[in-house]
Each structure stands twice: as structure tokens, then as C-alpha cells.
N, C-alpha and C positions, 0 to 999 in steps of 0.2 A: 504494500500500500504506500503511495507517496503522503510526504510532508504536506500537513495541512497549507503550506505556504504554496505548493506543488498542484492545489486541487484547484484551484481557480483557472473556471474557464479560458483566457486569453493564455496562462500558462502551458494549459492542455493541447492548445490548439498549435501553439510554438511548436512543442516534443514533436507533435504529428506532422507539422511541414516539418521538424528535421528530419524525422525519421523518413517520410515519403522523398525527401529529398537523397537521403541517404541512399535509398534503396534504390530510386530512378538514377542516382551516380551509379551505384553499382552495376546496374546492367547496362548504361552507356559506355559502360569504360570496360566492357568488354574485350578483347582484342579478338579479329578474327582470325581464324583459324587458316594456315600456308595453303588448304584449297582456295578457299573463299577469296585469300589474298590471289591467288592464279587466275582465278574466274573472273575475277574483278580485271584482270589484265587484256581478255578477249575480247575482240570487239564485240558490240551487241550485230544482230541480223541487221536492223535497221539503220546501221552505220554505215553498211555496204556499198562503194559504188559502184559503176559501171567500167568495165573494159571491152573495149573493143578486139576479138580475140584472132581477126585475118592477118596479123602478125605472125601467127603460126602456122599461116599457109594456107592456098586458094581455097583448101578447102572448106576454110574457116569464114571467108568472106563472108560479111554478112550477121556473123555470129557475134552474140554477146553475152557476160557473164559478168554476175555479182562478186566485189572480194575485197576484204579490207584495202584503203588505202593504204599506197606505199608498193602495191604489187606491181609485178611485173608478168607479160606475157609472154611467153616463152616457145622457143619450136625445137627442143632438144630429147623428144623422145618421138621421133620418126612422124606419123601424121598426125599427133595428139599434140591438143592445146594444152601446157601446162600454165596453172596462173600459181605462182607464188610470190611469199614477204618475204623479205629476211626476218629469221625466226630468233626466238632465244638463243645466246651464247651454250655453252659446255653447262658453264655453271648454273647459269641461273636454269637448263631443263632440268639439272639434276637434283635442285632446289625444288623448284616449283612442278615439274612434271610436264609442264608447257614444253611441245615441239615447234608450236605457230603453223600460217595456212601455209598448204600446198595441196592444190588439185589438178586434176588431170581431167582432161576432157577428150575421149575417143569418139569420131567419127560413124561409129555405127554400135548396134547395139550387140550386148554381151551376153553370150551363151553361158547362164549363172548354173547350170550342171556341170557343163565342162570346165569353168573355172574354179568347182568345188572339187572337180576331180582333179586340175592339174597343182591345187594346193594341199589334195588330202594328206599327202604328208609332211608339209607344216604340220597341219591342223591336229594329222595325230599324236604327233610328237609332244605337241605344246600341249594338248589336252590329256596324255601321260603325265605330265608335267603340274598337271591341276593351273594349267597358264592359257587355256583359250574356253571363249563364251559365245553362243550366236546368240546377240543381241536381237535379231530379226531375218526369216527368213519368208522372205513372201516372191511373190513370181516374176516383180520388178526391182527388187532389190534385198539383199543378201547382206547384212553386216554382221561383227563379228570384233571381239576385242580379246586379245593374248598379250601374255606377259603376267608379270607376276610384281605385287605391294607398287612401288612407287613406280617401277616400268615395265608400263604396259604401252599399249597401243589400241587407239581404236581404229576400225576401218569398215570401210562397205564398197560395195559395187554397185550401182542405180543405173538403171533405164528405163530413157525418158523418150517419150515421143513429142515431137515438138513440131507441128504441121505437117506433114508428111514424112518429115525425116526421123528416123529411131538412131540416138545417139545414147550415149554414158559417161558417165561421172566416177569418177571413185580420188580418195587422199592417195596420195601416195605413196605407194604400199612397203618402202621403205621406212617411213616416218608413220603416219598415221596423224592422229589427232592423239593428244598425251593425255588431255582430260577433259571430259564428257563435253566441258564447256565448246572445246575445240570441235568435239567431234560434231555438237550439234551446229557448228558454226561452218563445217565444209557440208555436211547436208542443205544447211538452207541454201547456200550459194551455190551448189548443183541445181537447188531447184530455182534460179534464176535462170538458169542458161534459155536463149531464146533468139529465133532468126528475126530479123528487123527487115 
């Protein structure tokens, strides 16, 4: 019981903004956790803007795709559009788990049987390993994340039809997306791709 000097109302009501104060510091002054701080690092979708991807050759003319600023369009993997950023250093992916964008854009669409067969032995391997997941397999797209605690990978294969033409998308299958935030961040920008 408090001091009769203690029971008067305006007294009372002090202790309780302290204390509410107290409590409301306390969960502001949280820190957040090294995902949160990673995810915080990715662009949102809606950041996204446009490139122009006939860069990477005639057959590209015409096409265009979503991706964070600062990327570049690329023509170094035969007739596929690559678009990437320069990603996180050494340090800070091994920190943060962050690999940053890189997508690949293929010209036609992807036989997702035949590309489950010519990786089933990644897949069995890592999944021996308790280190691969299929996040989603459905008829136009196929994804999947391996690796194990802080590196992993996520990744998918998508096909898309876009007016007439069936083309595909997937990260690149080197890197991946390092964490979820990434990965949903090369989905959406697949699903930008569009002839103009």
C-alpha cells in the first residue's frame, strides 16, 4: 500500500504516465533483429523501375522489365536478358545473408520436368543434407530454397506468357535470393516483364 502522501489523485496519475511511459520506452527501444535489419535493406516492389532490356539483343527489342535502381542490363549468358545490381560485398552477405538482385530473362518458355530432372541431383544431394525445400510447385513455376542456417538460397523458375510470346524468368541460379525478402523481390520483377 503506498504512503498516504502517495494516494492522492494527481500523485497517482504521475506513477501511471511514468510507468506507461516506461513501458512505451521499453518496446520502442527495441533493436531489431540482423533479418529485419537485411529486409529493411531491399528495395520495396514499388521502388522498381523500368529497363529497357534490347540491350541484350534483337531478341529482346521491344522488351521490358522491372528492377531496382542502379541495375544494369546485360547480354553475357548467350540469348538471355540478364538484369542485375551490384550486390552486397563478402562481408556484409555473410552478415546479413543479403546476395542482392540478379535475374535472368530467357526467351522462351521452360520445360519445368526436364529442368527438375537435369537438377535432381543437386536436389538430392542437398535434400540428404536436410538443405533443400520446394517452396512451390505448380505448372508455371517451380521454386525451391537449399542451403543450410545463415546460407541458403532461394530460387524458382517462372513462365510467363506475355501476348503471344511464352518467355521465363528465374534469379540466378548461382546466387539466388539470400533472404525471403530478396526472393520475393526477383518474383515480382519477373512478373513485370512485358512487350511494349
Amino acid at each position: 500500500m503506498l504512503p498516504t502522501r502517495l494516494r492522492t489523485i494527481p500523485t497517482r496519475l504521475a506513477l501511471g504516465v511514468l510507468l506507461l511511459h516506461a513501458t512505451a520506452c521499453g518496446k520502442a527501444g527495441k533493436k531489431p533483429s540482423a533479418a529485419d535489419k537485411a529486409a529493411a535493406q531491399v528495395p520495396k516492389a514499388s521502388e522498381l523501375v523500368d529497363y529497357d532490356l534490347s540491350k541484350a539483343g534483337p531478341q529482346w527489342k521491344g522488351w521490358v522489365a522491372k528492377g531496382p535502381k542502379g541495375c544494369r542490363v546485360m547480354k553475357d549468358l548467350g540469348d538471355h536478358a540478364r538484369l542485375a545490381c551490384k550486390g552486397p560485398d563478402i562481408v556484409e552477405s555473410s552478415r546479413s545473408g543479403r546476395r542482392g538482385f540478379d535475374l535472368v530473362f530467357v526467351p522462351k518458355k521452360q520445360d519445368l520436368a526436364a529442368f527438375k530432372k537435369r537438377m535432381a541431383k543437386r536436389f538430392d544431394r542437398n535434400r540428404r543434407e536436410g538443405a533443400f525445400k520446394v517452396l512451390s510447385d505448380q505448372p508455371d513455376l517451380f521454386a525451391w530454397r537449399e542451403g543450410k542456417g545463415k546460407f541458403h538460397g532461394y530460387f524458382f523458375v517462372m513462365n510467363r506468357k506475355v501476348g503471344d510470346r511464352e518467355v521465363s524468368c528465374q534469379p540466378n541460379l548461382m546466387l539466388g535470393g539470400g533472404i525471403p525478402a530478396e526472393h520475393q523481390l526477383h518474383l515480382a520483377a519477373c512478373r513485370t516483364l512485358r512487350h511494349q
